[in-house]
Each structure stands twice: as C-alpha cells, then as structure tokens.
N, C-alpha and C positions, 0 to 999 in steps of 0.2 A: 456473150451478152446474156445477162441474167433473163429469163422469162418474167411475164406480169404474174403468173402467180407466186414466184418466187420472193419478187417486190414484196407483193401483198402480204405473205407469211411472215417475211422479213420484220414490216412493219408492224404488225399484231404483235408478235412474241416483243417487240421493244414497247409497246401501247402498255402490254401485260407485264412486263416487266416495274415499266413505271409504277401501274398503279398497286403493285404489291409493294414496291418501295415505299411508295405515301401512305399506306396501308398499315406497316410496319412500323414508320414515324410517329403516324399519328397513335397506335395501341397506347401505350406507353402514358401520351399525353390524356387520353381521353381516361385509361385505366385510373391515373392517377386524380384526376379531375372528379368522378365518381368517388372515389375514395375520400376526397375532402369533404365532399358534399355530404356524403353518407356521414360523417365524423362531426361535420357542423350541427346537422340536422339532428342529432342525437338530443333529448330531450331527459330529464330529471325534474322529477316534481317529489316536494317535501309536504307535505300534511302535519302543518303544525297549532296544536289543539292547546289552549287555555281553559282555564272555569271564568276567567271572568267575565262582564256582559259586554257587549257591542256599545255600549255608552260611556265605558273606562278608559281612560285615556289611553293605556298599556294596548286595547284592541289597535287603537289610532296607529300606536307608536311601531308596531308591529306586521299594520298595511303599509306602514313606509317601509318597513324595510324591507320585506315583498318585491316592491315597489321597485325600489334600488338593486337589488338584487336582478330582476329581469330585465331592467336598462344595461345593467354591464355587460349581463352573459347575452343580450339577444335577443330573451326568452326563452331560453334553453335550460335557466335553472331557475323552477318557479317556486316560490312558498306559498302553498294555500292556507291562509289562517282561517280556524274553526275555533269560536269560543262559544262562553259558558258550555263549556266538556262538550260539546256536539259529537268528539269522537270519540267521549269514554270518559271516566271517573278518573284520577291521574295517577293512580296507582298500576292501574290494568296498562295505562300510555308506556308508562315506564319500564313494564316489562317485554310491553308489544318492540320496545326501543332496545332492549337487553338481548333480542332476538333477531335483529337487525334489518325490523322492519323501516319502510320511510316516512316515517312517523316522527314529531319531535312533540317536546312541551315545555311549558313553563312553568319550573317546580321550582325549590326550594332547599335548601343546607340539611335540614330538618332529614328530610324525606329520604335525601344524598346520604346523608348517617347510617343507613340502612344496610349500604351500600356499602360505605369507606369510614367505619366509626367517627373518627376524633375529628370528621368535617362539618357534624353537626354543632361544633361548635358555637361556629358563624350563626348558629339560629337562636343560640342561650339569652336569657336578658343579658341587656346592655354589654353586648359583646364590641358595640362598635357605634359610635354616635355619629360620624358622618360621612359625605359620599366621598370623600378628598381619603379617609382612611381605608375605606371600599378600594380604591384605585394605588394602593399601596400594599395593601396584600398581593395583589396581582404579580407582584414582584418577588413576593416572599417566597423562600425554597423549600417553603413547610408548605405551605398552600401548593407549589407547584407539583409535590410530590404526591399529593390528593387527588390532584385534575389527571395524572401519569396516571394515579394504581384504579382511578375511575372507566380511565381507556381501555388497563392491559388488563383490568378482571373482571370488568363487571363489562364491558359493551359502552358505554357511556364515555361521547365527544360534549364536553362544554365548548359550543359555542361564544358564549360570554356570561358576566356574572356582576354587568354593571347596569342590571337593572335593577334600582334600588327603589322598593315598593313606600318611601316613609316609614315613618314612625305607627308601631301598634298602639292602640287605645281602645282602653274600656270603656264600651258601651252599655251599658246598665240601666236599672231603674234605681240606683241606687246612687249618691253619692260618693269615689272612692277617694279618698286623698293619703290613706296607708295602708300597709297590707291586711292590717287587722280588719277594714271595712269588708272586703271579698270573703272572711271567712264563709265557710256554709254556699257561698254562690256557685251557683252551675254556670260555668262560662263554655263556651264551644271551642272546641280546637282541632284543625286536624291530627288525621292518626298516625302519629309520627312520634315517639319515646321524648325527645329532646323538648318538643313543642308541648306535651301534655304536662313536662317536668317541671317545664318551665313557670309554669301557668300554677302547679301546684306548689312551685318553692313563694311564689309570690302570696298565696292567701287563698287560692279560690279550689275549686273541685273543676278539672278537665274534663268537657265530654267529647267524646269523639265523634264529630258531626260534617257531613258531607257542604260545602259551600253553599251550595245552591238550597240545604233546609235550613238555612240560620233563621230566613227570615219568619219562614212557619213557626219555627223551634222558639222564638220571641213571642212570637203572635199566641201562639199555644200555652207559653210559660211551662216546655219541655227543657227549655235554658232561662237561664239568670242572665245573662249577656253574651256577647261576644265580641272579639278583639282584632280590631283591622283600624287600618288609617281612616282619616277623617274624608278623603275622598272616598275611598270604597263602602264607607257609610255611608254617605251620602248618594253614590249612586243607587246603592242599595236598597233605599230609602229607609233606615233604620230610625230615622224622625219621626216613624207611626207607631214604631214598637219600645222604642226606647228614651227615655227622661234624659239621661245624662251622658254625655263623653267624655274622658277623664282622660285629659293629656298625661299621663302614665310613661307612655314612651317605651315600654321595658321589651320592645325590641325593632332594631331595624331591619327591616325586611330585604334581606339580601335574595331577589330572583337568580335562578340559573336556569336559561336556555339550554337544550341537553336533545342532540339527536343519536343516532346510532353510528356509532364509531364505525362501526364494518361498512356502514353505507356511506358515510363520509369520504373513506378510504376510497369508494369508486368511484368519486367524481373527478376530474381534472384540477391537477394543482393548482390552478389559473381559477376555478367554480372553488374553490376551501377555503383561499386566500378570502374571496369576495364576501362568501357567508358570513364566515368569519367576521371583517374588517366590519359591514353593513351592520351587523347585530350587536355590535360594539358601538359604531355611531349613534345607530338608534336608541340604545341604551342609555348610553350618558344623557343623550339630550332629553328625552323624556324624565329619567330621572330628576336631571338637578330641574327642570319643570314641576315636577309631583311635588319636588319637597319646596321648592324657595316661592312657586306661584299658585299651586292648584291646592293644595292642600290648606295652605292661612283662607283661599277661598272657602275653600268648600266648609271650614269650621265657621264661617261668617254664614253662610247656606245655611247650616245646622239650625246655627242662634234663629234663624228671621222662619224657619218651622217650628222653633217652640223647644229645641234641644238645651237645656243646661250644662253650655262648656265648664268646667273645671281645669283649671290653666296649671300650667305645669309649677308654677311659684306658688300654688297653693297645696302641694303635691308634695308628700316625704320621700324626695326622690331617693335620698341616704337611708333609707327606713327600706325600699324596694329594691337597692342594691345590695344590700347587705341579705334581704333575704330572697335575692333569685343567686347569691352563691353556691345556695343549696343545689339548684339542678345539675352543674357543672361538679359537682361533687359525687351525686345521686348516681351520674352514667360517665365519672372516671372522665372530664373533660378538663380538667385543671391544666394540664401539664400542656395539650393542644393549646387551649386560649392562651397561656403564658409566651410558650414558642414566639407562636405569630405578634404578641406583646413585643417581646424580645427584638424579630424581625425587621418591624416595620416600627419600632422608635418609641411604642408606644407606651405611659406606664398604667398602671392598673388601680 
C-alpha cells in the first residue's frame, strides 16, 4: 500500500504535468494571436501636398478620398492632405518622392516630361478635348509604357491621372480672340519646358512664376496674365486683377497623383489596390464636376464681379491650333501625340 506522501507526489507531478500541457497548447495560440494583432495594428500614413487652396474643389475632392481610404483599411492607411504647397514648392515634393520618401502630390504631364520626355505631351495645346478621351488613353500601350519606365527609373507610382483640372484660359487685361492679340504679353507659367512652349507657340512671352505669386505678379503688373480654368480664377480671385477671361481652352489640364514607387511597393497588396481604386473614383467624379457643373458656374461668378468673358465662338480656335503646333515640334513631341492619336481612335 502506497504511503500518503507517495499519493501526494503522485498527484503533483500529474497537476504539473497538466498544466505544462495547457501551457504548451496554448503558446502557439497566444504566439500567433500577437502576431495578428501586431500586423493589424501596423499603420501607413501618406503626406499628400497640393498648391492649390482649401476653397478648390480638388482640396474637397481629395479629403474624400482620404476619407475612403481609411474606412476600408481601418485606419491603417491614412492620407493626410496639405494644400496650397504647405509641404513645399512641387518640384522639391517630387524629388522628396524620387527618394522614396511618403510623400505624394499633385503635378502634372508637363512637369512628368522631365522625367519621361514624350509624356509631356499630354500637356501641349489641344492635346486632348475631353474627359471620355482622358479615360481611353488609360488604355493605350504608349501611355502604359510611360507609367512602366516612370516606376522602373525615376521612382514615380501614378496613382491616377483622371483628375482632369478643365480647360486653360486666358486671364488678361486684355482682350484675346487670336494669337496675334498676346504678342508682347507676359503670361505666367510653370517651370516646366512643355508648358512655357506652349504658351510661346501660342503668341505670348512664358514667365516662369510659382502658383501662389500669380496673384501679386497681376496686382504688380510683373505679368500680363495668367492661364488656369475659370474655377481656379475665380477661387483665386482673379476678378480684382484682371478685365477679361478668354475661353482659349488651349489646354486640358490632365492632373497626375504621383507617390513613391518604393513606398508604394511596402504597403500590403490589399492597401495598393485601395489607393489606387479611391483616387481613381475620386478623380472622375470630381472631374466630370469641374468641367460640366463648376466651371459654366464659376464663368457666371466671374461676369456678376465685373470680368469680361470672351466665349470660345468668338475665339480663332483654328488660328490657336495651328499655332500651338509649334510647341510639339519645338521639343520633338509629334510622333508621341500621333502614337496615342493612333491608340485610342483619335484623328488629329
């Protein structure tokens, strides 16, 4: 017959046996449980910087998709929008991006030229008249091979490039209705080859002037005008510096969203898809807003402060085609604009 302390020992070493078993069980469950948690809780935040002001629809357009964005991920992958440049002039943004910082912004073809030549196309006069043809290059295998050699040499993820800013127009004290009227005029442009070309195959003299001094640079009579849609005039309040807006039209402003490829590449395929898809809904939808609702507004806005619309039927639109062919000639872009001609159905 066993003794009572034999019992007792007995019973311990099976108590301790147990609970290394459960002990055992449970690592495994608990290890893996930490490991989710630690993976969920992992956080990504994007800093993405505009020039233009808190009052532009594009800021709006751009807190949605923010917005959308940290509904699907959680909060885990946030956009912080900073406008008018808060985080820099956008030429510095773009290299801060080229470096692969988490930084994005919203530039332009123009500026991308710099970058990948024959993409500045998209920024030439009258490269493109509406947002329906915007959404068909997307498709083009000329165009795709741009967004490719954007990724594999320069650093640069386009997000999207269906944010279509409207139609350009000249802002002036001047009447323009053909190119010969802008001879001698100082217009403002950013500093971007394609954009300055542009501007000079058209009639006028390019200055290369930062967004946020246009409205001085009027005020001053250090420019002659300056050329944006008729909403970004008018948020701008260009109705104090300027007599007349001249539906011109000689270019559509095709935006591109643009972060850092290498920081793109670290987020979870499930966070690239989102970004992506988000900045592409907000895009369109803002867009065909700018052009078919805010803009006929805001040229109504103009009139009732005292601005003199010039309507595009009173405008030598064939007189401003034929001379902004000069730019696409000037920087060897012919054979790109035709391509994507070619592409997407288009003729010329």
């Amino acid at each position: 017959m066993k003794s009572v302390e034999e019992k007792v020992e007995r019973k311990g070493r099976l108590i301790a046996l147990v609970l290394l078993a459960g002990l055992l069980i449970a690592l495994p469950v608990f290890g893996g449980g930490q490991k989710a948690e630690s993976a969920a809780a992992k956080q990504y935040v994007l800093k993405f910087n505009h020039v233009l002001t808190p009052q532009d629809p594009y800021h709006a357009a751009f807190l949605k998709w923010a917005e959308a964005v940290a509904e699907r991920t959680n909060g885990n992958l946030k956009v912080e929008v900073f406008p008018s440049a808060q985080l820099g002039v956008e030429e510095d943004i773009l290299e801060q991006i080229r470096q692969g910082a988490n930084v994005g912004q919203n530039t332009d073809a123009a500026r991308l030229g710099n970058y990948v030549h024959d993409i500045a196309a998209m920024n030439a006069p009258y490269f493109v008249e509406s947002l329906e043809e915007v959404e068909k290059i997307a498709e083009a295998p000329t165009f795709k091979a741009w967004k490719e050699e954007l990724e594999r040499t320069q650093g640069f993820k386009v997000l999207s490039f269906f944010w279509v800013q409207g139609f350009r127009q000249m802002f002036t004290n001047e009447p323009i209705r053909k190119p010969e009227d802008l001879n001698g005029l100082r217009i403002r442009t950013p500093p971007a080859p394609i954009w300055q070309e542009s501007i000079r195959a058209i009639g006028a003299v390019p200055v290369a002037m930062a967004y946020g001094e246009v409205y001085p640079g009027m005020q001053t009579r250090a420019i002659d005008g300056a050329e944006l849609s008729f909403t970004a005039g008018y948020n701008m309040k260009f109705y104090e510096v300027a007599k007349y807006a001249c539906d011109t039209r000689h270019i559509l402003l095709i935006n591109f969203e643009v972060i850092s490829s290498k920081w793109f590449d670290s987020l979870p395929a499930e966070y690239q898809q989102i970004l992506e898809e988000e900045c592409n809904k907000a895009g369109l939808e803002v867009s065909r807003n700018y052009m078919e609702v805010l803009d006929p507004q805001s040229a109504e806005k103009l009139k009732e402060k005292g601005v003199t619309i010039i309507p595009a039927s009173e405008i030598d639109m064939r007189a401003f085609k034929v001379a902004g062919e000069k730019a696409y000639e000037k920087l060897d872009l012919v054979e790109a604009r035709d391509q994507i001609y070619r592409e997407i159905g288009k003729a010329k």
